[in-house]
N, CA and C of each residue as an Amber inpcrd file, in Angstrom:
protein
   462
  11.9160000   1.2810000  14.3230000  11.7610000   0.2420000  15.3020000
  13.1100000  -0.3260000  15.7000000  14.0930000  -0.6480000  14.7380000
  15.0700000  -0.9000000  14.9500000  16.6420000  -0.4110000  14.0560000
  17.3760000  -0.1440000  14.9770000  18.5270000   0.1700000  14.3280000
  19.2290000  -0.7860000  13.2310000  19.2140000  -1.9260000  13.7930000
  19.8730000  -3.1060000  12.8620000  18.9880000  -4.3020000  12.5170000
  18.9280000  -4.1650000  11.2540000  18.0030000  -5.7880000  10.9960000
  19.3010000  -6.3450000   9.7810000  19.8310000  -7.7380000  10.1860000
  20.4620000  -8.2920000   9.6180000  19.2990000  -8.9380000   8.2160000
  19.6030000  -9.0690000   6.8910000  18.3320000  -9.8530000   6.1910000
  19.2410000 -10.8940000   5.2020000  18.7640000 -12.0260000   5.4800000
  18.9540000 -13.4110000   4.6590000  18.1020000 -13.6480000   3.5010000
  18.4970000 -13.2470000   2.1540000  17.7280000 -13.6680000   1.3580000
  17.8880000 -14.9510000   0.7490000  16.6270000 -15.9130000   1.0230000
  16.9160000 -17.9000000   0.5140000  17.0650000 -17.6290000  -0.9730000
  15.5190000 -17.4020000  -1.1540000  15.0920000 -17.4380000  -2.5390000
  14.4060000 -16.2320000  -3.1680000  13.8900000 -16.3350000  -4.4970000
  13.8850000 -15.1840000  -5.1330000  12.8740000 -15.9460000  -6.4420000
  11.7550000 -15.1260000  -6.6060000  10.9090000 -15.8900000  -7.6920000
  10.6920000 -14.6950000  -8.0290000  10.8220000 -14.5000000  -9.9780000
   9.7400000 -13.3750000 -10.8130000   8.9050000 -13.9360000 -11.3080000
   7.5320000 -12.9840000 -11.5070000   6.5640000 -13.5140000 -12.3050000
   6.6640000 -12.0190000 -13.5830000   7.5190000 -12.5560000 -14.8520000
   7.3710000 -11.6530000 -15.5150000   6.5150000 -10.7720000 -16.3120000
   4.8980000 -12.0480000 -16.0540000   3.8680000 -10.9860000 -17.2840000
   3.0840000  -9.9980000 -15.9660000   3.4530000  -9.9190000 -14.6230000
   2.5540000  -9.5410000 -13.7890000   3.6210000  -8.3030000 -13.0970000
   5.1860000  -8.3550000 -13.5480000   6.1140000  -7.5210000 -12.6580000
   5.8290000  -7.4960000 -11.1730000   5.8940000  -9.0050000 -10.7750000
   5.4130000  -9.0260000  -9.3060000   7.3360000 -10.3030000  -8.9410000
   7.5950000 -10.1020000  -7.9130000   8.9630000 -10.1300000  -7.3080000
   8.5250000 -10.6140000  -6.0630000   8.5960000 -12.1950000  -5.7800000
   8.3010000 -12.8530000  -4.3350000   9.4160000 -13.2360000  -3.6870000
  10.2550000 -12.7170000  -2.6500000  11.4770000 -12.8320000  -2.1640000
  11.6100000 -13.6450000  -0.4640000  12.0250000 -14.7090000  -0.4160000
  11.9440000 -15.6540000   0.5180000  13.2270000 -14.6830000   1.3960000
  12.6070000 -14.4770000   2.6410000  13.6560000 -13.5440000   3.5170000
  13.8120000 -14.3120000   4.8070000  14.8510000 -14.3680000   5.0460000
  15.2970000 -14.4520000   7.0370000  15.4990000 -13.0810000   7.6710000
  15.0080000 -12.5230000   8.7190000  15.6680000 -11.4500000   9.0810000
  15.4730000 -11.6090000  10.8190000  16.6360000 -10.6580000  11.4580000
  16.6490000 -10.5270000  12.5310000  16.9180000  -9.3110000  13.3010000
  15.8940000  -9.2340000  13.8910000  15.0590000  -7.8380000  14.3600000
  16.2170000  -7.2980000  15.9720000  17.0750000  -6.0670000  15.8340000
  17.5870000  -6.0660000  17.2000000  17.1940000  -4.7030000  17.0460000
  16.5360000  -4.9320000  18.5710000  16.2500000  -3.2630000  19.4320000
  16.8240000  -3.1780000  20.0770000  17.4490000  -1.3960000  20.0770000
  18.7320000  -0.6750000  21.1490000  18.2640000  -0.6790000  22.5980000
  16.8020000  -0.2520000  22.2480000  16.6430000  -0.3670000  23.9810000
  16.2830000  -1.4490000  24.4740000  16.2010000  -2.5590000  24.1330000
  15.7580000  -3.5480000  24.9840000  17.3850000  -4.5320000  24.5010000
  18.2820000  -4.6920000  25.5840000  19.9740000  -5.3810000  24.9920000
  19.2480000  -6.8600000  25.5520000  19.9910000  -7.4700000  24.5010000
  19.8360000  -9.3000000  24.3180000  18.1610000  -9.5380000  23.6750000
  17.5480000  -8.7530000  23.0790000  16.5280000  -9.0860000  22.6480000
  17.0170000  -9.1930000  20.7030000  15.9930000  -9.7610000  20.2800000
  16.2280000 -10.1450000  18.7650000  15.3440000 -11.1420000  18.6980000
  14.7850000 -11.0210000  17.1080000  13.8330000 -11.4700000  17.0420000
  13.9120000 -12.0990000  15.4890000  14.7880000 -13.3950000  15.5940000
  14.5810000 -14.1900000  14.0290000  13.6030000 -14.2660000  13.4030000
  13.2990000 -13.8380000  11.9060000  11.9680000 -14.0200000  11.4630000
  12.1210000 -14.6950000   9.8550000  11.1820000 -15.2460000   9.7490000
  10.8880000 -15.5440000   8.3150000   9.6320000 -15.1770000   7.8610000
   9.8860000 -14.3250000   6.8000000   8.8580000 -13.8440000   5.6940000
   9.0310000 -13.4890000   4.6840000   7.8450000 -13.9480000   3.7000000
   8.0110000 -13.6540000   1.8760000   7.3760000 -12.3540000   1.8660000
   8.0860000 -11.3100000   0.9400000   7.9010000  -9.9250000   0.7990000
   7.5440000  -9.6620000  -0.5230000   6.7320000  -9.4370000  -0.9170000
   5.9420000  -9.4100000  -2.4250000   6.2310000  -7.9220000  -2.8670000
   6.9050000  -7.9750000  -4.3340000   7.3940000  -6.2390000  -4.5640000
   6.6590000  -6.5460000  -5.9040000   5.8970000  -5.1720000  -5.7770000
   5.2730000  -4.8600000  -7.2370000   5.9850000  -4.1000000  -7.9740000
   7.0280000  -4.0750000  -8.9240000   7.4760000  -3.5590000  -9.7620000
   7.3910000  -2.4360000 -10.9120000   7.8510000  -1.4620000 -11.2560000
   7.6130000  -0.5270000 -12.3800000   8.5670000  -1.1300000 -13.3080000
   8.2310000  -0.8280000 -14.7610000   9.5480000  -0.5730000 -15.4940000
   9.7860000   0.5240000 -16.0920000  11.3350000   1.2830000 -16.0230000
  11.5990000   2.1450000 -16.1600000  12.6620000   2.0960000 -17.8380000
  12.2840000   2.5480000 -18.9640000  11.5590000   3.2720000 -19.5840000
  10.4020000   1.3900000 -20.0350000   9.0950000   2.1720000 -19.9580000
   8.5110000   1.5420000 -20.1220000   8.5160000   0.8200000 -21.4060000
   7.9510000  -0.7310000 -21.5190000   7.7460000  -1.1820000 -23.0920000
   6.9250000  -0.0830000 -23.7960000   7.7440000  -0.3600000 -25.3480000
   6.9610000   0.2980000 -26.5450000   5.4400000   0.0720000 -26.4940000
   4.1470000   0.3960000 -27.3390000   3.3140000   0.3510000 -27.4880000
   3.5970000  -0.8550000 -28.4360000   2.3720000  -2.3390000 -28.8380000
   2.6990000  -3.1960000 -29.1810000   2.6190000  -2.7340000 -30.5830000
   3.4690000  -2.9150000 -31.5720000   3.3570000  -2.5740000 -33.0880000
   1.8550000  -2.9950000 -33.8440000   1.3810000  -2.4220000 -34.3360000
   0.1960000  -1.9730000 -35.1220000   0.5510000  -2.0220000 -36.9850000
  -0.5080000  -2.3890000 -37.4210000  -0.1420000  -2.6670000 -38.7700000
   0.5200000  -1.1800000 -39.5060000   0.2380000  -0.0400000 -38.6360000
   1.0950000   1.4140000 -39.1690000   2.5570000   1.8020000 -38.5380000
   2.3940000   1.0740000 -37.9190000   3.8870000   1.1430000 -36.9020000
   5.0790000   0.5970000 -37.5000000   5.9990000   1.7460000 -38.0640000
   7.1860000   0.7810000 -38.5990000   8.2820000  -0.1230000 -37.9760000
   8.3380000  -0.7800000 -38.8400000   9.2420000  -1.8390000 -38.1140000
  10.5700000  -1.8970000 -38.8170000  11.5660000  -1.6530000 -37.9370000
  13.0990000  -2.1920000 -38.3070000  12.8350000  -3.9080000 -38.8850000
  13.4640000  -4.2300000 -40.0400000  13.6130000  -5.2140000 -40.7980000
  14.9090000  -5.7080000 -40.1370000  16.0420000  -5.2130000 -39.8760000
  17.0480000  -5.6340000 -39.5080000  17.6760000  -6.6670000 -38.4600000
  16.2260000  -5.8450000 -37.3660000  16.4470000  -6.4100000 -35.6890000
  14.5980000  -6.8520000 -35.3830000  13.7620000  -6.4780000 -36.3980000
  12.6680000  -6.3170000 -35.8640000  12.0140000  -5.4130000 -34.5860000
  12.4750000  -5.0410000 -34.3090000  12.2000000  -4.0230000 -33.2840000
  11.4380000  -2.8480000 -33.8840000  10.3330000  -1.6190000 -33.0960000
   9.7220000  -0.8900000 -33.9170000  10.9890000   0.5080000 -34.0320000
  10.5770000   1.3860000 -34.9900000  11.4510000   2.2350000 -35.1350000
  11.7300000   3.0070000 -34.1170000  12.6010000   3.5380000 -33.8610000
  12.2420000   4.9890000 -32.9690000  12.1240000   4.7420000 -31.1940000
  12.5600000   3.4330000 -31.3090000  12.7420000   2.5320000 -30.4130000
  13.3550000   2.2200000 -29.3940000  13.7240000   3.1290000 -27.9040000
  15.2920000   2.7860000 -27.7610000  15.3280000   1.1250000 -26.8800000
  15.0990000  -0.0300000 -27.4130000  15.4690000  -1.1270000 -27.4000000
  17.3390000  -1.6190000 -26.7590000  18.4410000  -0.7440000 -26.8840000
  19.6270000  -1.1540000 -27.1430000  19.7380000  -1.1900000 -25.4590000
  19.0670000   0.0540000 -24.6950000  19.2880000   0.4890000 -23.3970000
  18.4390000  -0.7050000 -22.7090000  19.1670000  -1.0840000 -21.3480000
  18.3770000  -2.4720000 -20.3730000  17.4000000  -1.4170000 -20.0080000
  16.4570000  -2.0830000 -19.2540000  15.3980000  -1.3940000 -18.9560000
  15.9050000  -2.1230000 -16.9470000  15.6670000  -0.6720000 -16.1690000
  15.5210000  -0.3870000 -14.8850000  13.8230000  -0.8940000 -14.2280000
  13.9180000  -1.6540000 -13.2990000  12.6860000  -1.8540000 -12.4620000
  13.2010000  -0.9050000 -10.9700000  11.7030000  -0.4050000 -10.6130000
  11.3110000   0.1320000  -9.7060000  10.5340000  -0.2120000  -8.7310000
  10.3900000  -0.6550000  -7.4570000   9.7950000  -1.1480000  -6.6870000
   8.6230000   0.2540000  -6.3220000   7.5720000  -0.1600000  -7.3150000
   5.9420000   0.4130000  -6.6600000   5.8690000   0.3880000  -5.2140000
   5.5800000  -1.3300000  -4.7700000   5.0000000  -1.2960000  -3.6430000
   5.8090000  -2.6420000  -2.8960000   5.2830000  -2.4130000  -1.6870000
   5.9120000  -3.6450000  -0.8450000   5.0140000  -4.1840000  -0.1490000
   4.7710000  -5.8100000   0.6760000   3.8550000  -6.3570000   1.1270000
   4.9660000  -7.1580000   1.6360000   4.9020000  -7.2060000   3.0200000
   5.6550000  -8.0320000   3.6780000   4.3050000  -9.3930000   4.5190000
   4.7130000 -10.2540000   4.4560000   3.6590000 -11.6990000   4.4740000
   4.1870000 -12.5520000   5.8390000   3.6470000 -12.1850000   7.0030000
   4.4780000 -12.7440000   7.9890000   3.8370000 -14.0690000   8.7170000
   3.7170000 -15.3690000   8.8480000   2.6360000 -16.1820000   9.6270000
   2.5890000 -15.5940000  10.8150000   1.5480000 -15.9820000  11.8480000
   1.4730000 -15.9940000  12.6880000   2.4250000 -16.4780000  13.8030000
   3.0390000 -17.0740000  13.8200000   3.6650000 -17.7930000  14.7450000
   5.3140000 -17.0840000  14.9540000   5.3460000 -16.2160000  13.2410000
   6.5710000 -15.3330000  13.0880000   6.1700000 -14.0050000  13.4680000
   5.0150000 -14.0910000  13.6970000   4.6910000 -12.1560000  13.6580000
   4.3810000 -12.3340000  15.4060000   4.4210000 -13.2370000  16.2060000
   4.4830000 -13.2690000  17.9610000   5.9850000 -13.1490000  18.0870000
   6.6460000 -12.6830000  17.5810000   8.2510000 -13.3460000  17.8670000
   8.4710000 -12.0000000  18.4490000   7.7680000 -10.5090000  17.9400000
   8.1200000  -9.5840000  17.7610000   8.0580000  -9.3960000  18.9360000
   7.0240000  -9.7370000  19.8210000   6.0230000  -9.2780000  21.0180000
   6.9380000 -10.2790000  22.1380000   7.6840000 -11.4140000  21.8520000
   7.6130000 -12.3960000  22.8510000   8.9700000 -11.9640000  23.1130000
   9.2970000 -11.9430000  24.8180000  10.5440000 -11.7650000  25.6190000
  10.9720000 -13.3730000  25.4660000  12.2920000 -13.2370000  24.5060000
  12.6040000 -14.8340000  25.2600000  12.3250000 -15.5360000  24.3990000
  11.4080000 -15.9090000  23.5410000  10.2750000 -16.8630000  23.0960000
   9.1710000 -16.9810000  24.0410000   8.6780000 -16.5190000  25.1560000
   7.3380000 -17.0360000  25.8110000   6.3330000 -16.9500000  25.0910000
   5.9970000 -15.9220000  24.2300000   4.6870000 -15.8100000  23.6020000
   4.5560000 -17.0800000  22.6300000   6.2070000 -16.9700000  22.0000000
   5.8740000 -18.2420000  20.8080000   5.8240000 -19.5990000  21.4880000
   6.7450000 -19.8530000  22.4530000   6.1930000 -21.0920000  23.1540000
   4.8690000 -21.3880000  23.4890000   4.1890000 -20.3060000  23.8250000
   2.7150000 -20.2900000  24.4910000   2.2010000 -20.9070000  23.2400000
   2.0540000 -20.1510000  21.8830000   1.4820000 -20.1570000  20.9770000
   1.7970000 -21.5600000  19.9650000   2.9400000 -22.3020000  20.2440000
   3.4310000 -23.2170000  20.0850000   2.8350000 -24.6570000  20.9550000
   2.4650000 -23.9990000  21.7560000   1.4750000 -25.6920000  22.7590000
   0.1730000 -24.9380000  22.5200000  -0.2940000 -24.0710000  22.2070000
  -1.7080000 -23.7940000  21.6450000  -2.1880000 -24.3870000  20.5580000
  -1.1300000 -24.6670000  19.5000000  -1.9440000 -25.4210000  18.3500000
  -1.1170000 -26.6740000  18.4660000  -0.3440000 -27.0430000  19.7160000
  -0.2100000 -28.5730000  19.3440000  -1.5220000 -29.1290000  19.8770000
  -2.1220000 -28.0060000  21.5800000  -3.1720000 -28.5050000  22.0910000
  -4.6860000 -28.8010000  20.7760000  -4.7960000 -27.4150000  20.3030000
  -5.4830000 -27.3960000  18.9980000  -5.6760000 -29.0380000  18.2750000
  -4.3100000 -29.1910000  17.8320000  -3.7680000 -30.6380000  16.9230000
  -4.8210000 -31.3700000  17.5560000  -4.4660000 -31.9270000  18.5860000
  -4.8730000 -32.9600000  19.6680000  -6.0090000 -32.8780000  19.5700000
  -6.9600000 -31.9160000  19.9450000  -8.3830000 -31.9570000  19.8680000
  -8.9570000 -32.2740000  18.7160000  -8.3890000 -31.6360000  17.6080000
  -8.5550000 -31.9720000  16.1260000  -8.6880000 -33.4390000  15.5560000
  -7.2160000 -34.2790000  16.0400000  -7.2360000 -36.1470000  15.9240000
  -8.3050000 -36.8570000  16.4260000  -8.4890000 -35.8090000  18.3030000
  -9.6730000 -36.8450000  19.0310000 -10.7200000 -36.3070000  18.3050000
 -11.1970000 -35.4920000  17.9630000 -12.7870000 -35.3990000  17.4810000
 -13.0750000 -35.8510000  16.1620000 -11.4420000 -36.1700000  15.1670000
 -12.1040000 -36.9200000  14.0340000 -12.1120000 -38.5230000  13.7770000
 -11.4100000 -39.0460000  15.0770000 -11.0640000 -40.3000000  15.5560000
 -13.1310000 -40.6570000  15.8890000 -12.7080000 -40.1470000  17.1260000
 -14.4900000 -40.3370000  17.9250000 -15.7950000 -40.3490000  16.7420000
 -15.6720000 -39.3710000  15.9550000 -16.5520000 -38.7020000  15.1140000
 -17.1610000 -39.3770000  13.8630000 -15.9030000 -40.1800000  13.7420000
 -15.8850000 -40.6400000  12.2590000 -17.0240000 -41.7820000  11.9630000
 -17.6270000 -42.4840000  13.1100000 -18.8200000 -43.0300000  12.7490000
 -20.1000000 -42.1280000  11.8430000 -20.0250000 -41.3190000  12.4000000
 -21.1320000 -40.3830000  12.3200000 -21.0800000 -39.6360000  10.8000000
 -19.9340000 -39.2500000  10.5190000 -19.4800000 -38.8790000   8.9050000
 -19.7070000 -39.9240000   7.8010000 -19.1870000 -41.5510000   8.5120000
 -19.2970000 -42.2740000   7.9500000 -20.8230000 -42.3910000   7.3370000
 -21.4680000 -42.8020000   8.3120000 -23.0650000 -42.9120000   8.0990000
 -24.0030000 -41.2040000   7.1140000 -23.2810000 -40.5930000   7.2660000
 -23.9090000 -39.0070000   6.2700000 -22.8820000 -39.2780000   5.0850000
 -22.2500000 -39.6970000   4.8870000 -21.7040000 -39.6950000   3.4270000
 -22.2700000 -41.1480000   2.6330000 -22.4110000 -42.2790000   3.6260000
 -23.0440000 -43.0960000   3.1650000 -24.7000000 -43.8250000   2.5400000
 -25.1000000 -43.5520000   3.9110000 -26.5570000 -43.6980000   4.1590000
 -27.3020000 -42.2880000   3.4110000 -26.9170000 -41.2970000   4.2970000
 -27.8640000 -40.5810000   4.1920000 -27.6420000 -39.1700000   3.0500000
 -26.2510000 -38.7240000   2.1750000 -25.8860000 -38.1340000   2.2230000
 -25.1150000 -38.8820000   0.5070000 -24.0920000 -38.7000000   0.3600000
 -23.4060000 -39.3260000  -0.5130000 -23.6370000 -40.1850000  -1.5080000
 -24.4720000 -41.4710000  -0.8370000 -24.4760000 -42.9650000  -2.1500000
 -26.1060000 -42.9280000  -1.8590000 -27.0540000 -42.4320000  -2.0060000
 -28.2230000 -42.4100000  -1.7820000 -29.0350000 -44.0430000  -2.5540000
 -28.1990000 -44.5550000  -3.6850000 -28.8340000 -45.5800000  -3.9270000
 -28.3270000 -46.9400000  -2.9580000 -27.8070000 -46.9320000  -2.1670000
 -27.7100000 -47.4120000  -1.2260000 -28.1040000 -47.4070000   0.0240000
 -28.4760000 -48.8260000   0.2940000 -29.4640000 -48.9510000   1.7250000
 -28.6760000 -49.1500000   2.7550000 -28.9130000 -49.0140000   3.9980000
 -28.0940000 -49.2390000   5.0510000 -27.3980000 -50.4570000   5.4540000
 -28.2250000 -51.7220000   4.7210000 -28.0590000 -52.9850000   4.5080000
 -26.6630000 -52.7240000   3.4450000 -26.6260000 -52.7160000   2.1860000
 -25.6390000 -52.7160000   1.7470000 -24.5660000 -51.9930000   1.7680000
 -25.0230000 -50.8350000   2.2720000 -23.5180000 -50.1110000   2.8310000
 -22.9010000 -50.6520000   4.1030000 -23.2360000 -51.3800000   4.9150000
 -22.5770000 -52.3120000   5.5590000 -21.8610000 -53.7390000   5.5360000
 -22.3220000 -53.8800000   4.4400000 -22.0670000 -55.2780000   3.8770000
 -20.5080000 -55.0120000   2.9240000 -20.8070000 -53.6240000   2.1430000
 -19.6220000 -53.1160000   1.2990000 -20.1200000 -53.4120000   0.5070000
C-alpha cells in the first residue's frame, strides 16, 4: 500500500503470563501515487508472542533439581530466551481507520460533525426524557414500595 510509513512508538505494555505485547503506535501512511497525501494514524497493535527455546516442563517430584541454582537439571537456563511474534492485530478506531479513505481530512471532518451531531441529539433526548425515566425507576420500576405520593414528596 505504501512505500513509506514513518512509526512512533508512545508506549509499550507486556502481559507476561499470557505472552501478549500491546504497543501504543503513531504512524503515517504516504502513498507514491497519490503526492501530498498522508495519513497520521493512531493505533494499539496487539503481538502474540512465542518463546524461543521454550520454558522447561514444570519440575515434578522425579525431576532433578540443581541444589546449587535450583533450576532443573539438564536445563539450559544460562541462555536468554528469544520471543517471536506469532501473530499481529492491529486495533484502529473508527475515526482513525476514515483517515485512510479521506482526501484532505473530508471524510474525517464529515465523520467528525456526525457524532458531534450524534452528541447533540443524545443531551436533547436525555434532557427532554428524563421525566419519564424518572417516573419508571421510581413509581413504577425501581422503589416499588413507594407510592407516587411519596416519591414526590422525597
Amino acid at each position: 500500500m505504501s512505500p513509506r510509513v514513518d512509526i512512533k512508538v508512545d508506549s509499550v505494555a507486556y502481559d507476561e503470563k499470557n505472552l501478549t505485547l500491546y504497543v501504543n503506535i503513531h504512524q503515517i501512511f504516504r502513498i507514491w501515487a497519490i503526492p501530498f497525501f498522508n495519513a497520521p494514524v493512531s493505533l494499539v497493535s496487539v503481538l502474540k508472542l512465542v518463546r524461543y527455546p521454550p520454558l522447561p516442563p514444570q519440575p515434578s517430584y522425579s525431576t532433578p533439581i540443581n541444589p546449587a541454582n535450583g533450576s532443573v537439571y539438564g536445563s539450559t537456563s544460562s541462555e536468554k530466551p528469544l520471543y517471536f511474534i506469532q501473530s499481529q492485530n492491529d486495533l484502529y478506531q473508527v475515526n482513525e481507520f476514515f483517515k485512510f479513505f479521506s482526501q484532505f481530512g473530508i471524510v474525517s471532518g464529515l465523520l467528525l460533525l456526525w457524532q458531534f451531531i450524534a452528541t447533540v441529539f443524545c443531551i436533547l433526548g436525555a434532557t427532554m426524557l428524563w421525566p419519564i425515566s424518572w417516573v419508571e425507576q421510581n413509581v413504577i420500576g425501581g422503589n416499588r414500595e413507594k407510592s407516587l405520593g411519596d416519591a414526590v414528596r422525597g
